[in-house]
C-alpha positions as CSV (number, residue, x, y, z in Angstrom):
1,X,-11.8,80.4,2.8
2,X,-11.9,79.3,-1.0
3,X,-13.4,75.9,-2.9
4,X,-11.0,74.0,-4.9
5,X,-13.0,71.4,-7.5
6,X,-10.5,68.2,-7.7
7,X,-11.2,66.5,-10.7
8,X,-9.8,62.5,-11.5
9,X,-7.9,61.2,-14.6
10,X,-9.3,58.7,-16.9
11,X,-10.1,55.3,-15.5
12,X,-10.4,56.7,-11.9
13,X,-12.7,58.4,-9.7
14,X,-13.4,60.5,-7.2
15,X,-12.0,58.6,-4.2
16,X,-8.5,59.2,-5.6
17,X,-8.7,62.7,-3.8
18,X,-9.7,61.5,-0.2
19,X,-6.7,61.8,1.5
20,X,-5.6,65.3,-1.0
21,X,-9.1,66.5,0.7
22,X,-8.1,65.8,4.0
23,X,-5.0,68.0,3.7
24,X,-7.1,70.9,2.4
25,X,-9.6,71.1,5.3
26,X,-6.5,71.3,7.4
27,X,-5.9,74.4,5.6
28,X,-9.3,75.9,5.8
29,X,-9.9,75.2,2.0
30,X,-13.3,73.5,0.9
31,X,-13.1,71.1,-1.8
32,X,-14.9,69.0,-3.8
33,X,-14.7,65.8,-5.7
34,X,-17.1,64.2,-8.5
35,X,-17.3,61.4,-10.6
36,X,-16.6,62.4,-14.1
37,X,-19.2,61.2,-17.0
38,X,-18.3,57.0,-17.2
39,X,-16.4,57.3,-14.5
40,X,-16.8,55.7,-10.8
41,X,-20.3,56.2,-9.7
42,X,-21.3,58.9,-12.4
43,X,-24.2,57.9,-15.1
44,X,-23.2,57.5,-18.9
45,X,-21.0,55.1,-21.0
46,X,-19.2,57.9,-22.7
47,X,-16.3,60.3,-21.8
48,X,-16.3,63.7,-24.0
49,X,-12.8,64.4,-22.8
50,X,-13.9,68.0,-21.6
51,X,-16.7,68.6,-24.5
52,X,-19.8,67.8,-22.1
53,X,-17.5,67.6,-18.7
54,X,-17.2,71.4,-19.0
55,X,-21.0,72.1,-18.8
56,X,-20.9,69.7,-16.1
57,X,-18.7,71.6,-13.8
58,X,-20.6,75.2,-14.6
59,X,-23.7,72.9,-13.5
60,X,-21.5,72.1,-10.0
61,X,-20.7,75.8,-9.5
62,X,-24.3,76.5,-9.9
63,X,-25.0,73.9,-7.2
64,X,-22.4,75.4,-5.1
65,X,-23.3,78.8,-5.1
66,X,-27.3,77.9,-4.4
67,X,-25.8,76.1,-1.6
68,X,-23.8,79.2,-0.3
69,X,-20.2,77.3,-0.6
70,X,-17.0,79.4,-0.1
71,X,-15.9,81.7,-3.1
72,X,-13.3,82.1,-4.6
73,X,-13.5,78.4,-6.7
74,X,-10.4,77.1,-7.8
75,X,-10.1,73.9,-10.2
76,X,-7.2,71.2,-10.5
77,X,-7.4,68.1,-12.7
78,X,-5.1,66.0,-13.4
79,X,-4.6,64.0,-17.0
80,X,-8.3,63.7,-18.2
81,X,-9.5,65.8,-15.0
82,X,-7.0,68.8,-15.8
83,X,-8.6,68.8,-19.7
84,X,-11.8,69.3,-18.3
85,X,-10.1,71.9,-15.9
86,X,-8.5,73.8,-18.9
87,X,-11.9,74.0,-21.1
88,X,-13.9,75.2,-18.2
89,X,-11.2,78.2,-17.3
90,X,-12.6,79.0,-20.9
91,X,-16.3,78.4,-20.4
92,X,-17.4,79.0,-16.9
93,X,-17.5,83.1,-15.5
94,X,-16.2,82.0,-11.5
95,X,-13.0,81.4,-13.0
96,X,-12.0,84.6,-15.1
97,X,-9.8,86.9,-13.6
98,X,-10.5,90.3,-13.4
């Protein structure tokens, strides 16, 4: 089984992936879905575009592993969501390939 982090575009939120969830736990894949900063039901009145959403999604996979969720992570974004994707392939150790 593997995680795949779902991330919304700008102006959206998290709800966008309900049914895109659905169709993963038919497939045996865990997923999950956040608000992004200024977004939906998140805190803040500012989107970085990636430069504090990255630390944000290390701080999820920190959360997920404490809470023993299914390795290996994946990550998909799309528009502002698949920025934020990009810059944490660069940042965050669960998704470098070795």
């Amino acid at each position: 089984m593997a995680t795949l982090i779902l991330l919304h575009g700008i102006g959206d939120c998290k709800e966008h992936y309900y049914a895109f969830c659905k169709q993963l736990v038919d497939i045996h894949c865990n997923s999950i879905i956040i608000d992004n900063r200024a977004h939906g039901e998140s805190e803040g009145d500012f989107c970085t575009f990636g430069y504090y959403e990255k630390q944000d999604i290390s701080t999820l996979i920190d959360v997920a592993e404490s809470r023993n969720i299914a390795k290996p992570y994946g990550i998909f974004g799309n528009s502002l969501g698949g920025a934020i994707a990009l810059q944490s392939l660069g940042t965050d150790k669960e998704f470098r390939l070795e």
